[in-house]
C-alpha positions in Angstrom: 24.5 1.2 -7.8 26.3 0.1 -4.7 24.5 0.1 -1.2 25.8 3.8 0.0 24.4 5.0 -3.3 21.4 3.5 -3.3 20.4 4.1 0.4 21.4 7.5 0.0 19.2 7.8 -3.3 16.1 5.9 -1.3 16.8 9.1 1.7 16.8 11.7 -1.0 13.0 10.5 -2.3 12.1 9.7 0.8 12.6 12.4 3.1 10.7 14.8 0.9 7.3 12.9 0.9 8.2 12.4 4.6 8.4 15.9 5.1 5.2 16.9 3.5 3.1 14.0 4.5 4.2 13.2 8.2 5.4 9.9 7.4 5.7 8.3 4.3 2.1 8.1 1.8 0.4 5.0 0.2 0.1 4.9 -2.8 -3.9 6.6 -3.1 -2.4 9.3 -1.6 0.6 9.7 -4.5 -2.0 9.3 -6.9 -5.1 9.6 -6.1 -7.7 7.9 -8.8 -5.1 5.3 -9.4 -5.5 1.3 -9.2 -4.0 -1.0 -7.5 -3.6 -3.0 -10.6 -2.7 0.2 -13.0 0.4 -0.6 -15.6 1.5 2.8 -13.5 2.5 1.0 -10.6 5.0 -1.1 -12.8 6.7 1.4 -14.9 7.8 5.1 -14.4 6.9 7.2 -11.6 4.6 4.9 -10.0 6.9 2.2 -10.4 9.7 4.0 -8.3 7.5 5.0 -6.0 6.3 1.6 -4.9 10.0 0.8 -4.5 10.4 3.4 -2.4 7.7 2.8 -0.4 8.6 -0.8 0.8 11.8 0.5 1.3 10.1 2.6 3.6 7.7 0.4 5.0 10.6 -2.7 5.6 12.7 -0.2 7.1 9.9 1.0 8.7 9.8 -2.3 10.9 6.4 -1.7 12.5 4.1 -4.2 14.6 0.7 -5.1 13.3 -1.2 -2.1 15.3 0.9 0.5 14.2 0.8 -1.2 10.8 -3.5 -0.9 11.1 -3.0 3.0 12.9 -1.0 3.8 9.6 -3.4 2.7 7.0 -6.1 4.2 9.3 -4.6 8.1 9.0 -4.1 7.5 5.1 -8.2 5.9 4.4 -8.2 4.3 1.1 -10.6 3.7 -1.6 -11.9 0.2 -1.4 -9.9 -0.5 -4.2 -6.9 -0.8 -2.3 -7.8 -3.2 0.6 -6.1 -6.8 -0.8 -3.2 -4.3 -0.7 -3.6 -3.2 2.4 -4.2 -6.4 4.3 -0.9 -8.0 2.3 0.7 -5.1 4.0 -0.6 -5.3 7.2 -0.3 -9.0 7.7 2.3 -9.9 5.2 0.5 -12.0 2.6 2.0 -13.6 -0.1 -1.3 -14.7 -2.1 1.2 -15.4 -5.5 2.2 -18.6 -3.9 -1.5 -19.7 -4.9 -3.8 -16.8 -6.2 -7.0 -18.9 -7.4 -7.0 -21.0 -3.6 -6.3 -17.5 -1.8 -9.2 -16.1 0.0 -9.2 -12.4 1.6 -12.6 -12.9 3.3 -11.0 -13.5 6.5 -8.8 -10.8 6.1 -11.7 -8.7 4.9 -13.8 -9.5 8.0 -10.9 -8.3 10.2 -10.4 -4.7 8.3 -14.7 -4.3 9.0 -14.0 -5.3 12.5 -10.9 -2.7 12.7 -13.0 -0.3 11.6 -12.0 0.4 8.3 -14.6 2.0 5.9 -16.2 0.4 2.3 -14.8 -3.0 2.8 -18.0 -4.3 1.2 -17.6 -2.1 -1.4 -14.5 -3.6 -2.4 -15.2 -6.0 -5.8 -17.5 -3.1 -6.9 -14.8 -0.2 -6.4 -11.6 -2.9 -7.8 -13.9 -3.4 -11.2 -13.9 0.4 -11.9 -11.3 1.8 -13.9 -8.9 4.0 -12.7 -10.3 7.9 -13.1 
């Protein structure tokens, strides 16, 4: 797929989820009783629509607050806060998963408000509904 083609497919997902949303959905919102670390996300539906939303997201190009305003209109089971911090601050905790620690991260999402951060290793142990 050349770049014309496969900006023009990305607009033509995009647009519609845009339109019924207000701006584009995490992925709780796409699927709502999924996990974060569900084969779904890696195959199929959920696989393009992951693509398609940091497509949307780089595109996006938004600072930090409106990063933390957008997670804060789409609330999220606890389930989905690594996510959401890697998102807001741009983590990359691959380079060294067993030395990586959220806490601070975690501390800043309770300070920003956001809801169940405590709740978080309880909520990521359940399966997905």
């Amino acid at each position: 797929m050349n770049d014309i083609t496969q900006s023009t497919w990305y607009q033509g997902h995009i647009e519609p989820l845009i339109a019924e949303h207000g701006m584009f959905p995490p992925p709780w919102i796409y699927q709502p009783d999924s996990h974060p670390y569900s084969i779904g996300w890696r195959m199929g539906g959920g696989e393009d629509f992951i693509t398609l939303f940091w497509q949307w997201w780089n595109s996006a190009q938004m600072n930090e607050q409106q990063r933390i305003e957008y997670f804060k209109y789409f609330p999220a089971p606890p389930r989905w806060y690594e996510w959401i911090a890697d998102a807001i601050w741009d983590l990359d905790p691959f380079e060294d998963p067993a030395a990586f620690d959220y806490s601070p991260y975690f501390e800043r999402l309770k300070e920003l408000g956001f809801i169940g951060v405590d709740q978080f290793e309880d909520d990521i142990g359940r399966e997905a509904g």
